[in-house]
N, C-alpha and C positions, 0 to 999 in steps of 0.2 A: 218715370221715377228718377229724380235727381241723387247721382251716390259721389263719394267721395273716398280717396282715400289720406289719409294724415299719416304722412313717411317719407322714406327716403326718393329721392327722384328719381327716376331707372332704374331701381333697385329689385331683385328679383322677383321676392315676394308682389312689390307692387303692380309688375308686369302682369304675375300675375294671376293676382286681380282682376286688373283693367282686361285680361284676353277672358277670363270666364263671365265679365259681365258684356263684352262687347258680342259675346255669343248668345246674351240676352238682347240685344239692341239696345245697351246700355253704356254712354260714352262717361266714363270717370276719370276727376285727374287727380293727381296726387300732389298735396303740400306740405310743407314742415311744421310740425304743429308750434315748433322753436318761434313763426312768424306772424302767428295769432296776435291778433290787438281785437280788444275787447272793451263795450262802452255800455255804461248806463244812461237810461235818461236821454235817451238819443238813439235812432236807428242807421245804419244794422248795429246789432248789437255787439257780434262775434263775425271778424273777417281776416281775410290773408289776401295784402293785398289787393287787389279790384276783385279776388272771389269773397262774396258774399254766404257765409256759411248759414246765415238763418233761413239762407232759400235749400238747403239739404236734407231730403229726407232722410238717408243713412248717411252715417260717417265709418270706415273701419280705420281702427289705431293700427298701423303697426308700428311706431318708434314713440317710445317718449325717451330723447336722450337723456344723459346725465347729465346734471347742473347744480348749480345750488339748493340750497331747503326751499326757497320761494320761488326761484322756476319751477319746481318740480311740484311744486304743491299749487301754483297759478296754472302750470296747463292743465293739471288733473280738475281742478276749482271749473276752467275753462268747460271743459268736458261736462263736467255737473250741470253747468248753464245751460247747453244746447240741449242736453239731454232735457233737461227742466223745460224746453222751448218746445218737446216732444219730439226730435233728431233723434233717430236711431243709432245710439252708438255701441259698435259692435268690436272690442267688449266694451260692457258698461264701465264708466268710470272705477262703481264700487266695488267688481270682479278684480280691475286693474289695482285698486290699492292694496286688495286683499294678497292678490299674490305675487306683488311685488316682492312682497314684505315677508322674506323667509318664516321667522318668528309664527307671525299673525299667520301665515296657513298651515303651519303644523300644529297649532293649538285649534283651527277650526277644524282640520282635520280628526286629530287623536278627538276634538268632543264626538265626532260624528262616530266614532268607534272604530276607526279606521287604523291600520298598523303603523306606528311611524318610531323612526328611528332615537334614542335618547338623545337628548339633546339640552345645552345648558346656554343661555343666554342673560349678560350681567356686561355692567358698566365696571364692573369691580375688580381690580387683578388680584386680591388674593381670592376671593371666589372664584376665576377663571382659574388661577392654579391650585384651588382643591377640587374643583370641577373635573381637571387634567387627571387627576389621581380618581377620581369617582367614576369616570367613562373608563376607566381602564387604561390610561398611558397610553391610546393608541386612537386617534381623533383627526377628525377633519375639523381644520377652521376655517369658517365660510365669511365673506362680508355680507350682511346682513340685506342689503340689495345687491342684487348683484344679478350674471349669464353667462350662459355657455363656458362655466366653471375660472373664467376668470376670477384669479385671486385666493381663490383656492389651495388651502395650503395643508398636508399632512404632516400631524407632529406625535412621533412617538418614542421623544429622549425628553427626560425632564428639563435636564440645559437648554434644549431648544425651547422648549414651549416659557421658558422665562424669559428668554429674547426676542423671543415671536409677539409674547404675550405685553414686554416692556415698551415695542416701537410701536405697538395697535395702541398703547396709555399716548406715546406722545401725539400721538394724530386724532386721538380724543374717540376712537371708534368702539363702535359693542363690539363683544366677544360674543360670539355665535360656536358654538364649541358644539361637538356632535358624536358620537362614537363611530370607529370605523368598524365597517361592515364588511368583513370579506365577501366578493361576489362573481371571483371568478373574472374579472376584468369587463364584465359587459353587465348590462343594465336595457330594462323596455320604455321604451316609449308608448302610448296609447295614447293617440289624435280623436279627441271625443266633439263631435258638433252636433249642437241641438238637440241633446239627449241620446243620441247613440255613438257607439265608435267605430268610425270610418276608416281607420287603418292604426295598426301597428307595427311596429319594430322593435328589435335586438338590436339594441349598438355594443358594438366591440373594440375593444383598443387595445396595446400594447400595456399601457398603465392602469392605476385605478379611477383615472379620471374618462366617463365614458360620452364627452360631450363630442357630437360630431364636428364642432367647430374646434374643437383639438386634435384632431386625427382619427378619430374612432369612425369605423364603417360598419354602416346602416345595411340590416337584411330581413328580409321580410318574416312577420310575427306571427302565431297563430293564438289567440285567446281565449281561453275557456270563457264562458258563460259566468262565471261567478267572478272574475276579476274585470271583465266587461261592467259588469253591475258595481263593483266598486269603483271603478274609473269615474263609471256614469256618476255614480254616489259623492267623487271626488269632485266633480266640476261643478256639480249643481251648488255644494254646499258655499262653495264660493262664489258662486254665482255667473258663474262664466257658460256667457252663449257657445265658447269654444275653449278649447284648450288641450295644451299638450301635458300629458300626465304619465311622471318618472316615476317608474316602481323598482327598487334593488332586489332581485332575489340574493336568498341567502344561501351560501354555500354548502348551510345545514338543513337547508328545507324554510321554507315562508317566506316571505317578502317584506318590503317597509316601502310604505311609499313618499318618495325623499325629496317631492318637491312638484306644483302643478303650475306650470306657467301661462300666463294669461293672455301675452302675447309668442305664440308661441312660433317659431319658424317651419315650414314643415318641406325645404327643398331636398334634406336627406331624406326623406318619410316618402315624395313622390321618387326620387330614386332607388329607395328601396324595393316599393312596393308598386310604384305603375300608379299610384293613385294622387290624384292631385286635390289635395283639402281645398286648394282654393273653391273648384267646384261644388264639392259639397256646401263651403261658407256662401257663396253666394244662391245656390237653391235655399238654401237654410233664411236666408235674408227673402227672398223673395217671395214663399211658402209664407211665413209671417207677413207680409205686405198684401198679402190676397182674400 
């Protein structure tokens, strides 16, 4: 079985990878999917440099960087093509748009009946600032793609959120507006692959922002049965072979689930808990290839 992975070079996640599938007898290397060149009407059709990716039978994403609307929309386009070629790519393209896209998975989420937080999203800044008054004067504003809570901004003075709200008009970006949730400073994670969940965590921070890539420390989770099921509930509806899925409890009792990443990191998640997703994603790939 020829696998691949599309990321960063040395990079941890990709190591690894490369070590739970070399535990298969499985040699993988890893590319930037940034140096895809893709052709019709002529073979190969999709390669990086002398690798030839229509000879792959899996690919795993872990990077697609930031760029413009048309790189970002030609690697994902990319994606679609191999996957069309019958490549396994894990996630699928259509997993990857969906939850890039703050917006687009909290509206497939709340259809699924699932708790999610109020949340207002508009091109318009007097709508953004009666939105500001409608959530309650006390809000997270999110960039509408975005990770590991970069850009992430708390506005709960009306002066600010019309200064916050005027430099997002010059830079032309959506207002992704959200109510803030008290939660106690910490928030879970649930690492779901292939329809079950293979590990959990509490993160904790000093602040309201509980991404471990800002300082918050990961500790091991225990999960009922019934939020298990919604996790599960939560990855499938987006379609994700994998994923990491944020849920807020609230300080008053329930939870909101405030975001399911598609490529998701999980090196706080093996420190936390001793368990390494990579393993699971690659049984999970291999179970499906048998």
């Amino acid at each position: 079985m020829k696998v691949g992975i599309l990321g960063q070079r040395g990079g941890w996640h990709e190591r690894s990878l490369q070590k739970a599938l070399e535990r298969h007898g499985i040699k993988a290397g890893s590319f930037p999917i940034t140096a895809m060149a893709a052709r019709q009407s002529t073979s190969p059709q999709i390669c990086i440099g002398r690798e030839v990716l229509d000879d792959y039978d899996a690919l795993f994403v872990r990077a697609i960087p930031g760029g413009s609307l048309e790189q970002i929309i030609y690697r994902v386009d990319a994606l679609h093509a191999m996957e069309n070629q019958g490549i396994r790519i894990l996630n699928p393209p259509g997993a990857i748009e969906k939850t890039v896209d703050k917006y687009y998975t909290l509206s497939l989420l709340e259809r699924e009946g699932l708790p999610v937080p109020k949340t207002l999203v508009t091109e318009h800044f007097e709508t953004a600032m009666e939105g500001f008054s409608e959530l309650g004067e006390d809000i997270v504003v999110k960039p509408l793609f975005g990770s590991e809570g970069r850009g992430m901004v708390r506005v709960s003075d009306r002066d600010t959120a019309y200064r916050v709200f005027r430099a997002l008009e010059l830079g032309r970006y959506i207002y992704c507006l959200q109510e803030f949730i008290p939660h106690g400073c910490h928030d879970l994670r649930v690492f779901v692959v292939g329809g079950r969940v293979v590990a959990a965590m509490t993160r904790r921070s000093k602040g309201w922002k509980t991404n471990i890539a800002n300082g918050a420390k990961g500790e091991k989770a225990i999960v009922d049965e019934a939020l298990c099921a919604l996790s599960i509930r939560a990855a499938k509806v987006l379609g994700a072979d994998y994923a990491g899925v944020d849920i807020l409890p609230m300080e008053g009792g329930g939870y909101r689930f405030i975001e399911v990443n598609g490529i998701p990191a999980w090196r706080g998640l093996y420190a936390a808990t001793g368990i390494n997703a990579a393993d699971a994603l690659v049984d999970y790939l291999l179970l499906g290839a048998s």
